[in-house]
Z-matrix of the N, CA and C atoms (Angstrom, degrees):
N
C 1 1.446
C 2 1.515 1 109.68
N 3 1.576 2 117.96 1 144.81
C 4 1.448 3 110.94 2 -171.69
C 5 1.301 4 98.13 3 -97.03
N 6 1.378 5 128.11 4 168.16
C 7 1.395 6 110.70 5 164.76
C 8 1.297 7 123.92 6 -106.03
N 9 1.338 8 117.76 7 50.06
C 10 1.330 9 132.73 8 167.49
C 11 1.126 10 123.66 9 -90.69
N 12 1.620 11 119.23 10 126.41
C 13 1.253 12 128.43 11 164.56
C 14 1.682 13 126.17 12 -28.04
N 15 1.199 14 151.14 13 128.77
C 16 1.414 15 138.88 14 -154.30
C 17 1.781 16 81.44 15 -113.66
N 18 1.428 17 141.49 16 -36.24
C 19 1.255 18 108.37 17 -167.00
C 20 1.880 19 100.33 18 -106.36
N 21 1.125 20 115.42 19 12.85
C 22 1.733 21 106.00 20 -161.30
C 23 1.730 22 92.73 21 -142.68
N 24 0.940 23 141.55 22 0.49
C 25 1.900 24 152.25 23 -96.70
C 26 1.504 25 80.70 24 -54.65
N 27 1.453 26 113.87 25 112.97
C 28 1.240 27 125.00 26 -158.46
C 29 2.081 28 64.78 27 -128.58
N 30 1.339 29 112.66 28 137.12
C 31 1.671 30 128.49 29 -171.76
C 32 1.480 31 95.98 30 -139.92
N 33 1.459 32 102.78 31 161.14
C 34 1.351 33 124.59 32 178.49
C 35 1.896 34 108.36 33 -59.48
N 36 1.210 35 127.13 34 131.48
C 37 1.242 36 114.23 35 139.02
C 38 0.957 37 145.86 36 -121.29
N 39 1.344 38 133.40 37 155.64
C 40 1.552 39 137.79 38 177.58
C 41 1.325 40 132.72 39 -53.97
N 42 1.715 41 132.73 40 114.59
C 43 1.381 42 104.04 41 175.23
C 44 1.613 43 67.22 42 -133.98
N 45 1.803 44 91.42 43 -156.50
C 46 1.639 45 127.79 44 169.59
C 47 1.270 46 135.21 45 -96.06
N 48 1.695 47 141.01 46 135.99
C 49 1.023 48 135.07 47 161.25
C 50 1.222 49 122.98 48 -91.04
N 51 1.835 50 123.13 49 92.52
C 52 1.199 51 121.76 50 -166.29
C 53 1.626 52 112.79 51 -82.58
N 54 1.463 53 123.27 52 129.83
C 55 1.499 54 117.54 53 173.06
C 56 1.688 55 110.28 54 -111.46
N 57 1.498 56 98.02 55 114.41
C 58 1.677 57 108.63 56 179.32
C 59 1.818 58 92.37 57 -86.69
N 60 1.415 59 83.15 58 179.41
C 61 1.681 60 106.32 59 179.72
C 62 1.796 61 99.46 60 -168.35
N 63 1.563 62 96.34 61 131.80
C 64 1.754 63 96.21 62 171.89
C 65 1.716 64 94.31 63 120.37
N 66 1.290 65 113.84 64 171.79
C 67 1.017 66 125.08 65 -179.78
C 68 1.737 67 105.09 66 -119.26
N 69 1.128 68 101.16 67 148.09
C 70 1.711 69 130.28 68 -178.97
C 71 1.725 70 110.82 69 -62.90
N 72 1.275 71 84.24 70 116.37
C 73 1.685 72 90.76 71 178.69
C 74 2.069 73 119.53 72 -43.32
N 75 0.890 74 108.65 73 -40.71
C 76 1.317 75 142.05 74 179.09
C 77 1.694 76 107.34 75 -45.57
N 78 1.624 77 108.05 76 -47.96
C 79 1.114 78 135.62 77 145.25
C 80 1.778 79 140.19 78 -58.65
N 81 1.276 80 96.97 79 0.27
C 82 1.612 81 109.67 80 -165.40
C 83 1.365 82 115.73 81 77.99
N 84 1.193 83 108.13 82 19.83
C 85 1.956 84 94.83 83 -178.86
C 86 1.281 85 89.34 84 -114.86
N 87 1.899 86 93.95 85 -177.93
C 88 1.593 87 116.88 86 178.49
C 89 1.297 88 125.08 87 -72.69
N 90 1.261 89 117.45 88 21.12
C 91 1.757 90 125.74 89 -168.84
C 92 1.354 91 99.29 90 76.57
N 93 1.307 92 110.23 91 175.17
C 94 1.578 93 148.51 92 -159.38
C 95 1.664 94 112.41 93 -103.46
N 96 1.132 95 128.26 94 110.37
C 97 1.863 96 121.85 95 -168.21
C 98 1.706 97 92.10 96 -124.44
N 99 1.605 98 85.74 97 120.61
C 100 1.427 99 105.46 98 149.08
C 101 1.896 100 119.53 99 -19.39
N 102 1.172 101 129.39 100 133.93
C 103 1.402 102 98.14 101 173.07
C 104 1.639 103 79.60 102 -147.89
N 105 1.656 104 133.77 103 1.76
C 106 1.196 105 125.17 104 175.76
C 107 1.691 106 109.91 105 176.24
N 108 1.499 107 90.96 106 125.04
C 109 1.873 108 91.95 107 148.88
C 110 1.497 109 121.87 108 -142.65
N 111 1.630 110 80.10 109 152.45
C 112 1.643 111 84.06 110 179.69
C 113 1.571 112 108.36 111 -129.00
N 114 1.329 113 120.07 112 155.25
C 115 1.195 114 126.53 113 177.33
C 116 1.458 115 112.60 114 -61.16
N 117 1.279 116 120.72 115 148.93
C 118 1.479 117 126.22 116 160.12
C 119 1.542 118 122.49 117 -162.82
N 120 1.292 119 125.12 118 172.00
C 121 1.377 120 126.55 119 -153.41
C 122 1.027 121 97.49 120 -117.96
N 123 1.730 122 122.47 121 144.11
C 124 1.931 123 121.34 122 177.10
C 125 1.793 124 90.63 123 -106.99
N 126 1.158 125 104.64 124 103.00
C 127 1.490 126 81.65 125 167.83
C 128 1.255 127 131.47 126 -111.72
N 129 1.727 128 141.26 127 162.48
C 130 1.166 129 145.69 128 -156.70
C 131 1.087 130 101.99 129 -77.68
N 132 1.347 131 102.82 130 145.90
C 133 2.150 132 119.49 131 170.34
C 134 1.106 133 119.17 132 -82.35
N 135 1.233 134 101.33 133 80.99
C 136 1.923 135 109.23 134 -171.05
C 137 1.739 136 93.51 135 -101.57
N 138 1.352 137 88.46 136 152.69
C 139 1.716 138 117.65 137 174.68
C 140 1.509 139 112.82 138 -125.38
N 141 0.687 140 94.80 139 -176.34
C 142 1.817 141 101.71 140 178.15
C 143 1.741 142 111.71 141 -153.53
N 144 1.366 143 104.19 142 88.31
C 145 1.641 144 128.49 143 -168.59
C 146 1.647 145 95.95 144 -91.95
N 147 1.403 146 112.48 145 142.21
C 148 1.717 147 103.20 146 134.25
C 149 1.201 148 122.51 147 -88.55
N 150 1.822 149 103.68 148 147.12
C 151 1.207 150 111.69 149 -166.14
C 152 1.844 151 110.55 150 -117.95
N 153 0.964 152 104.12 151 175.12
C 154 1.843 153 94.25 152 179.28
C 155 1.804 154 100.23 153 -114.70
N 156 1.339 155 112.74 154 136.27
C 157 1.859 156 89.91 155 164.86
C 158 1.240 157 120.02 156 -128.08
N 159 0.963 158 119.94 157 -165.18
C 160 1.894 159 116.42 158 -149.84
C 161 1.604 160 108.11 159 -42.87
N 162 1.847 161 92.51 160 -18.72
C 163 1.901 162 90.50 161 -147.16
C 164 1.833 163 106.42 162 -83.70
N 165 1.604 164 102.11 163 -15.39
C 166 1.057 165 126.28 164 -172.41
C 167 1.812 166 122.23 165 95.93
N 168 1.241 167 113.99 166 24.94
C 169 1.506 168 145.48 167 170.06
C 170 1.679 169 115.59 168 -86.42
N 171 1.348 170 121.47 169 127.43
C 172 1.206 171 127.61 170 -176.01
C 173 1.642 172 99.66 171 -118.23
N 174 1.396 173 96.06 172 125.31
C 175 1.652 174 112.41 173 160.74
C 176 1.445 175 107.14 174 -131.87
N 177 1.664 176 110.65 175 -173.56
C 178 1.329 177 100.56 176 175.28
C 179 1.603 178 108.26 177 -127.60
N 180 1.222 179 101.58 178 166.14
C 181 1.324 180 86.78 179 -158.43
C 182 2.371 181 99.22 180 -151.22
N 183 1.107 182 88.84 181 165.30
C 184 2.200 183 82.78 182 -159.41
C 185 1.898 184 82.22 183 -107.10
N 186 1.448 185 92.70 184 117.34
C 187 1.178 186 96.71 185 169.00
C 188 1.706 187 135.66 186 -169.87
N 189 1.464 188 101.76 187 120.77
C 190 1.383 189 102.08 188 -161.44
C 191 1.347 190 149.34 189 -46.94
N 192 1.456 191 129.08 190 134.21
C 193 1.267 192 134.88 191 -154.02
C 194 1.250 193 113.01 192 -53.26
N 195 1.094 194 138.95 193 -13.44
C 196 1.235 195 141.99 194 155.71
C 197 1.606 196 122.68 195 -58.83
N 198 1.081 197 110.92 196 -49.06
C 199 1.557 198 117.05 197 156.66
C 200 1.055 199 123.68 198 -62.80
N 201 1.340 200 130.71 199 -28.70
C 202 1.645 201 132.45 200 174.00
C 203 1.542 202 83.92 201 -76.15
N 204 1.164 203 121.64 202 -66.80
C 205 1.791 204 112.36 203 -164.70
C 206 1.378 205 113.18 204 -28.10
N 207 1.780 206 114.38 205 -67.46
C 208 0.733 207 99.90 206 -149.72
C 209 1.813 208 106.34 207 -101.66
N 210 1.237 209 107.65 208 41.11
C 211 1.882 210 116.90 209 153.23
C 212 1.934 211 90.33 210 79.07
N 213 1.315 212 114.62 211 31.96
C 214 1.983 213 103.33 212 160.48
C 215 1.226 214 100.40 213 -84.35
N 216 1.645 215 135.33 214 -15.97
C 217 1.718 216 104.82 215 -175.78
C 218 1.368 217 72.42 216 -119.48
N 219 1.395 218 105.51 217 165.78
C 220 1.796 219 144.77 218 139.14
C 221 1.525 220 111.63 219 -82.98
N 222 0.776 221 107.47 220 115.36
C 223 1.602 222 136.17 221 161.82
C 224 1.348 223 128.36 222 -60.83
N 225 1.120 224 128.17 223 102.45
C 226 1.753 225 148.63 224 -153.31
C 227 1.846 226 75.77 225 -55.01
């Protein structure tokens, strides 16, 4: 299964997991140092609902909560 949205193809994306160490100048310290990053993926909150479509046919279909929120599918 991909994890793409089927009505919005709302897909995983890429950012970073940055790890500081130290305390914040702002705070009285020496600033904040990089000490690591690593890649990582945000990915979408997909479900897998049946849906009804115009014709009056139910399949199911992976698709994100944002689209169920805001009323793009009908619900078998």
């Amino acid at each position: 299964m991909s994890r793409v949205c089927e009505i919005c193809g709302k897909h995983p994306a890429a950012g970073k997991s940055i790890i500081r160490k130290g305390s914040p100048k702002y705070k009285g310290g020496i600033g904040l140092h990089t000490t690591g990053i690593s890649k990582r993926r945000f990915l979408p909150n997909l479900q897998t609902v049946r849906v009804t479509d115009g014709k009056g046919n139910t399949c199911r279909k992976t698709v994100c909560t944002r689209c169920l929120k805001n009323g793009k599918v009908t619900k078998a």
